[in-house]
C-alpha positions, 0 to 999 in steps of 0.5 A: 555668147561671144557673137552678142558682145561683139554686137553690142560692142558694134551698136555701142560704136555707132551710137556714139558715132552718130552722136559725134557727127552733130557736134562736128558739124561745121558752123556757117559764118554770117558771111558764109551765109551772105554770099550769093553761092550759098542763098539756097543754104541761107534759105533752107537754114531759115526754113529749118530754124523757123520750122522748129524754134524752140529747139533751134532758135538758139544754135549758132546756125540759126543765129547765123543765118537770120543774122545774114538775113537781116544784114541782106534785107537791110543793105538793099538799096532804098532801105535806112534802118538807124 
């Protein structure tokens, strides 16, 4: 009996663990997103928000990184967009 507890105590622990890690999760500037270190982020984040957007189009993730995308699309040279 005590042995059951002590397993649904464990379960219960990591269930909330997990969910935790989700709201944890740091969250990526627009500029993060625009520096040349982090394209291959900026490219699998956009990947990821476009895969799935009805659930992610909305996070501050995927607003970041389409945001950043706009920006470095924009700022090439040869492109005015007023």
């Amino acid at each position: 009996m005590f042995f059951l507890f002590v397993a649904a105590l464990g379960a219960a622990q990591t269930a909330c663990a997990e969910g935790q890690q989700g709201k944890d999760a740091k969250t990526h500037t627009v500029d993060w997103y625009m520096a040349p270190e982090n394209k291959a982020a900026l490219e699998a984040k956009l990947k990821e928000c476009r895969n799935n957007p009805g659930e992610l189009k909305n996070t501050a993730e995927c607003q970041n990184a389409v945001q950043a995308d706009l920006k470095l699309f924009t700022n090439q040279p040869g492109i005015n967009i007023r």
